[in-house]
C-alpha distance (Angstrom), angle and dihedral (degrees) to the residues before:
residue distance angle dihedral
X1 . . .
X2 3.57 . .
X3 3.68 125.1 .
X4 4.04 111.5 -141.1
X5 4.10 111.8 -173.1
X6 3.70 112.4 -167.1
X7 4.26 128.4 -157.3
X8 3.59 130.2 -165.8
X9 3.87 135.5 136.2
X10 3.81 94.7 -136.1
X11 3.73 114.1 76.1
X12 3.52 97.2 -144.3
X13 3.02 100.8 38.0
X14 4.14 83.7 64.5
X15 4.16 86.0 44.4
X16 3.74 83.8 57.6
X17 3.35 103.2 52.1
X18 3.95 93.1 44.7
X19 3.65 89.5 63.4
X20 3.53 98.0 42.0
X21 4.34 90.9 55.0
X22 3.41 93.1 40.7
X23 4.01 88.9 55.1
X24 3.71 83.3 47.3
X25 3.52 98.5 48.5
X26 4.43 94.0 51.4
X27 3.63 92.5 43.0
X28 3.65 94.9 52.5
X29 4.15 95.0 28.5
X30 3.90 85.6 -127.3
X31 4.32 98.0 176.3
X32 4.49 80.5 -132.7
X33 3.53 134.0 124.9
X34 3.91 142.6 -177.2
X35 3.87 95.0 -111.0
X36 4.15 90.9 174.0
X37 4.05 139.3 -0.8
X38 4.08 122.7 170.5
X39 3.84 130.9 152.9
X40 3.36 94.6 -125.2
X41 3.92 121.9 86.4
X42 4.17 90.6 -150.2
X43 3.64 94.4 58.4
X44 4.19 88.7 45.1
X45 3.62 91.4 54.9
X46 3.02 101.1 45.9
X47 4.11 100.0 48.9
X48 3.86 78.4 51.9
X49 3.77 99.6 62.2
X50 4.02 88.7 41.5
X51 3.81 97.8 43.9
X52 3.74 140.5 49.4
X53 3.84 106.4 -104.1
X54 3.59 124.1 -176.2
X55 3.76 100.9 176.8
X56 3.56 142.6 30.5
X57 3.45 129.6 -155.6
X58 3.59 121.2 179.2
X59 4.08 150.7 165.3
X60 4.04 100.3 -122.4
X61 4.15 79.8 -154.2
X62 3.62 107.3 68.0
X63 3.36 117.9 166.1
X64 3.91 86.3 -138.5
X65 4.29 134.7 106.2
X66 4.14 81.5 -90.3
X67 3.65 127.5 45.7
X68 3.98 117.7 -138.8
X69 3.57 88.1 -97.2
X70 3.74 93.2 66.2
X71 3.50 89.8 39.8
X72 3.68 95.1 49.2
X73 4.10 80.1 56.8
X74 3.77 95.5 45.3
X75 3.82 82.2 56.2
X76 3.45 99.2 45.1
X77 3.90 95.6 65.4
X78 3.42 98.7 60.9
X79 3.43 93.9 34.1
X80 3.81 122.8 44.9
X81 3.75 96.5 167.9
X82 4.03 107.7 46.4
X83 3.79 108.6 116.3
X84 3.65 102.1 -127.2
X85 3.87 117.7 -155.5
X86 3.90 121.4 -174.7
X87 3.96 126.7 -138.3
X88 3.71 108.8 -164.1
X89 4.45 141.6 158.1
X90 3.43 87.8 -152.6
X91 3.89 115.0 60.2
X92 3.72 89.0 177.3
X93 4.04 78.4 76.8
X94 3.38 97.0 65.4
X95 3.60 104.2 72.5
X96 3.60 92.3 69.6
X97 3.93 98.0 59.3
X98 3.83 94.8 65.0
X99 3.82 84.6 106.4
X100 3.71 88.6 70.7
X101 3.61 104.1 59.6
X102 3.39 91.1 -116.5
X103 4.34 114.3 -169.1
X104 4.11 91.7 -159.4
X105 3.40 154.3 2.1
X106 3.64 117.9 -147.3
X107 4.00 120.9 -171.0
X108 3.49 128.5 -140.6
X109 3.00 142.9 -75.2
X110 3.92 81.3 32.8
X111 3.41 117.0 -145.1
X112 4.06 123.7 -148.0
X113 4.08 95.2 -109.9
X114 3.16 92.9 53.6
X115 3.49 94.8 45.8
X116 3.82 90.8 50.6
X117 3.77 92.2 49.1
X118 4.24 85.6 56.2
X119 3.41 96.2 54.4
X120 3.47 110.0 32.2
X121 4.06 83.9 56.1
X122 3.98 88.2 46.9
X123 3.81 84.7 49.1
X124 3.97 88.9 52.9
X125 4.05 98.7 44.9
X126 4.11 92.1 47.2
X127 4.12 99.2 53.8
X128 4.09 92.3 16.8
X129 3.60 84.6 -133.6
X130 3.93 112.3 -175.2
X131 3.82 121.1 -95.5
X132 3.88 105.3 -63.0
X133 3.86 109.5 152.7
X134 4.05 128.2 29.8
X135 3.57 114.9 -136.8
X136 3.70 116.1 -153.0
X137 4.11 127.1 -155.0
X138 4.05 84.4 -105.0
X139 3.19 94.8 59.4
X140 3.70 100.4 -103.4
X141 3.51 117.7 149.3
X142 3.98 115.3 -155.4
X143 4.09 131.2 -179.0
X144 3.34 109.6 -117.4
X145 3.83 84.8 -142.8
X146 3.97 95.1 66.4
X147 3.67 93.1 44.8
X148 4.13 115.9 110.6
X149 3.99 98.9 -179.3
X150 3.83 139.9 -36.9
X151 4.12 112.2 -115.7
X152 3.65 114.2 -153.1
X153 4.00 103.0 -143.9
X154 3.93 108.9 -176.9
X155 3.57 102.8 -72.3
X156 3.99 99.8 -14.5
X157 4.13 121.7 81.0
X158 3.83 108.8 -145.3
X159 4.24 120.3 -152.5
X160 3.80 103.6 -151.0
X161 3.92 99.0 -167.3
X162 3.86 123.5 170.7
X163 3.77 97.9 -88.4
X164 4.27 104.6 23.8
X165 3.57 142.6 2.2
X166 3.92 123.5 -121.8
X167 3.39 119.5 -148.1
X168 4.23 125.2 -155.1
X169 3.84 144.0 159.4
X170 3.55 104.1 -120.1
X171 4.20 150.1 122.9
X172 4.18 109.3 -74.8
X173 3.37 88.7 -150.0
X174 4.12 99.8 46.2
X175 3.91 82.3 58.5
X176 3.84 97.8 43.9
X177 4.40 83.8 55.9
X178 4.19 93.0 54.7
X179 3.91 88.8 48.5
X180 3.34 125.3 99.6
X181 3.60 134.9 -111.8
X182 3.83 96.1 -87.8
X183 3.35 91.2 66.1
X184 4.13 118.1 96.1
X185 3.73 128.0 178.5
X186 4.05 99.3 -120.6
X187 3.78 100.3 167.3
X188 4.26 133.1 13.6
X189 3.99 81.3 -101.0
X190 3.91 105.9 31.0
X191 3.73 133.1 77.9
X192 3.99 108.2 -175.8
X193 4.07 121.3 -159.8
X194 4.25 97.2 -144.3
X195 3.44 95.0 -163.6
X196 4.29 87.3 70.0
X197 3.46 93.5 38.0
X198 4.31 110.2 131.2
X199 4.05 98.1 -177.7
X200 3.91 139.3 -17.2
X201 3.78 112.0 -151.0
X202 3.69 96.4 -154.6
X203 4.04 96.0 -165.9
X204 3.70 92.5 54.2
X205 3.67 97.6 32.3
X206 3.43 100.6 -126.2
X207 3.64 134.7 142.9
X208 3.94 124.9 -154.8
X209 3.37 135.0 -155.9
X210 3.71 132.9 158.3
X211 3.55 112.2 -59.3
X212 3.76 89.8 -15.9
X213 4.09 144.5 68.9
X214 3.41 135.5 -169.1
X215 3.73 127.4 -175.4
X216 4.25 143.3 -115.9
X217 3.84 113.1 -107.7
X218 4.21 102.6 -145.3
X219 3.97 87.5 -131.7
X220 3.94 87.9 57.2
X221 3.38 107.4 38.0
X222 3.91 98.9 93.9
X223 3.55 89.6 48.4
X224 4.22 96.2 48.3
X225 3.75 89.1 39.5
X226 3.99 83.9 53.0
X227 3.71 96.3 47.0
X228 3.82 97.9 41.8
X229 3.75 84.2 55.5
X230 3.65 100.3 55.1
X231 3.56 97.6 34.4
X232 3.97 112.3 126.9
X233 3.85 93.9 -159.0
X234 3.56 109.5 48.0
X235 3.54 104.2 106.4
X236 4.11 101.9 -141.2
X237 3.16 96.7 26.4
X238 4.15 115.1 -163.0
X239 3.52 83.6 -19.2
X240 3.99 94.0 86.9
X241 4.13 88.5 52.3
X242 3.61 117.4 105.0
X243 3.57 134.6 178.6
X244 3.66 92.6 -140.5
């Protein structure tokens, strides 16, 4: 389980941000806890040297004798590991805590996305778990497991999952590098997830899934029709193609 210590000088501000990881913890069945929070920058120092803490998260404005910086450096020499991830109203701050190794910044007043998209990537870089959830530039964070394909549409990327569709500006080919090997290129404008794959019609080049279809690019159809072949996971294997 992972120990999260939290710092801030407003009270509710600290209530706040307890509720909000704990949400984040159950709907994501992160094995985490808030082990300690206080207001004062003493008492978090000194449950750090006497406790196993495996992140930080802290205001770098305290209205204390340190700032969070110094704190963050106080915490730092007796542990070298902690992940360390800054809350600040004044970004401009930030720069100057580079020295601390510091995993995040997070600006106030924080919002629950962004949260999400903190931890969830914290989550990822401590156990180098293998591409679970795709994070879009609005903030949007999918499971790569409900996804059917990615549609390039001009300049927008659409998400067709099995209950919605998420829409965002972004580079096709940034999101084809954070998927997950399911995921093969089958057409200039299509990425297809095999493991939710219902049917390919190979004649018309068309892939089904529930609710949804995609189609077969004639430049990647070799290579799809390879990879859907020889890929361990998919359930039916060739047995769901049809030349219908």
């Amino acid at each position: 389980m992972l120990n999260f210590v939290l710092c801030d000088d407003n009270l509710s501000v600290l209530d706040r941000f307890e509720k909000m990881l704990n949400s984040l913890f159950l709907k994501h069945d992160f094995d985490a806890q808030i082990a300690f929070k206080s207001d004062s920058a003493d008492d978090v120092l000194s449950y750090v040297r006497n406790n196993t803490v495996n992140v930080l998260i802290l205001d770098i404005n305290l209205q204390s004798t340190i700032s969070g910086i110094e704190l963050a450096a106080k915490v730092r020499q007796c542990n070298k590991k902690v992940y360390i991830i800054f809350t600040t109203g004044h970004l401009e701050y930030a720069m100057v805590a580079y020295k601390v190794k510091t995993f995040d910044y997070l600006a106030k007043p924080i919002t629950t996305e962004r949260l999400e998209d903190t931890i969830v990537r914290l989550f990822d870089d401590i156990y180098n778990t293998p591409k679970k959830y795709l994070k879009l530039s609005n903030k949007s964070i999918i499971n790569q497991d409900d996804i059917h394909f990615i549609k390039k549409d001009g300049m927008k990327v659409v998400v067709y999952t099995n209950t919605d569709q998420f829409e965002t500006y972004s580079s096709f080919s940034k999101i084809q590098n954070s998927l997950s090997d399911s995921f093969v290129r089958c057409h200039k404008s299509y990425i297809a997830n095999i493991n939710n794959i219902t049917n390919v019609e190979a004649t018309n080049n068309v892939i089904r899934f529930d609710e949804n279809e995609c189609y077969i690019g004639p430049k990647y159809k070799n290579y799809f029709m390879e990879v859907l072949n020889n890929y361990g996971n998919f359930t039916n294997n060739l047995e769901c193609v049809s030349n219908a």
